[in-house]
C-alpha positions as CSV (number, residue, x, y, z in Angstrom):
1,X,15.2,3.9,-0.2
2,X,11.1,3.8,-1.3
3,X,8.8,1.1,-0.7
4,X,5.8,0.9,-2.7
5,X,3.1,-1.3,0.1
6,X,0.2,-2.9,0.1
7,X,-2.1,-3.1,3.2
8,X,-4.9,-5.2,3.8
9,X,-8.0,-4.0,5.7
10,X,-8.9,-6.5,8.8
11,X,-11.9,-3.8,8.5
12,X,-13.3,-4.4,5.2
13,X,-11.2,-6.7,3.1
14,X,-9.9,-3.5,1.1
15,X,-6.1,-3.6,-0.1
16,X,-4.6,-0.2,0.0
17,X,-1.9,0.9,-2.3
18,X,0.9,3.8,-1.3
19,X,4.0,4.7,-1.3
20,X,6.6,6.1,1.7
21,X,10.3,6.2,2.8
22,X,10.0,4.9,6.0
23,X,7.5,1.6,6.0
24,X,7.3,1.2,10.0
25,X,6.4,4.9,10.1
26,X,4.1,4.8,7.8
27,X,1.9,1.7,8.7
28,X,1.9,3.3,11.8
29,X,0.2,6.6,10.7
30,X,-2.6,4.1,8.6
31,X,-2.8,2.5,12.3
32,X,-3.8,6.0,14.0
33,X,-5.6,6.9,11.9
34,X,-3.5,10.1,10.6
35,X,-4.0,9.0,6.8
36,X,-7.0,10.3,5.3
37,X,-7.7,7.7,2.7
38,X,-7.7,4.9,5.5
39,X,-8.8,6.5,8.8
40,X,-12.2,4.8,8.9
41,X,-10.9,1.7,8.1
42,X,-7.9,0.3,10.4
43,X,-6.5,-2.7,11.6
44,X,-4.4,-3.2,8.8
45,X,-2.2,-6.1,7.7
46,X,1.3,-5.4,5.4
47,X,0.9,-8.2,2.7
48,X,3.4,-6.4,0.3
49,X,5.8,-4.4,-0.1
50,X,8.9,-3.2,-3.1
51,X,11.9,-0.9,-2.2
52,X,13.3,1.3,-5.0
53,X,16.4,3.2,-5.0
54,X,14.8,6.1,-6.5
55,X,11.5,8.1,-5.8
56,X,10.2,8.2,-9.4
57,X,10.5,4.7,-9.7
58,X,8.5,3.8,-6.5
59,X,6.0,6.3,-7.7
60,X,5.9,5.0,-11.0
61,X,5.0,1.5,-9.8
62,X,2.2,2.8,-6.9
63,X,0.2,4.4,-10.0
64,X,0.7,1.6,-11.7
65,X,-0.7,-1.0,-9.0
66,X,-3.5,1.8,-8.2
67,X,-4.7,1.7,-11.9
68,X,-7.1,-1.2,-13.8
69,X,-4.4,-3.3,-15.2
70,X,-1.8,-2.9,-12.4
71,X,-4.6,-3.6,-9.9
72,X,-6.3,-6.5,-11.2
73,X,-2.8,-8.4,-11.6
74,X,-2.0,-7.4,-8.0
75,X,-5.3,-8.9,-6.7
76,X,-4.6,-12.1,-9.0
77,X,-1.6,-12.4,-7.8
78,X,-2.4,-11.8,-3.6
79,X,-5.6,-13.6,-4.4
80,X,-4.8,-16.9,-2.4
């Protein structure tokens, strides 16, 4: 299975958008501080996440929730 995830930074209020095939591992990594895009800003908190059965489908749907439509929906709907 793939998870697409969101994270929420504790840090800076910043939501952070991947995708992985092993979610506790992963979060985990963000937490240390091994992933580059979020190793100055950690504390996190998992607010959502999708599994697909297929890795082009996950992927699919992370570039679609990191770009301008697919973003501003997500933060509509994680607004509250």
């Amino acid at each position: 299975m793939y998870c697409i995830y969101v994270l929420h930074s504790l840090k800076d209020g910043k939501l952070y958008t991947g995708y992985t095939e092993n979610l506790q591992s992963r979060i985990k990594a963000h937490e240390g501080g091994f992933v580059r895009s979020t190793k100055y800003h950690s504390h996190f908190k998992l607010i959502h996440y999708e599994t697909f059965i297929y890795r082009k489908d996950a992927k699919r749907r992370e570039l679609y929730l990191k770009g301008g439509n697919g973003k501003k929906k997500l933060e509509i709907m994680l607004r509250d």
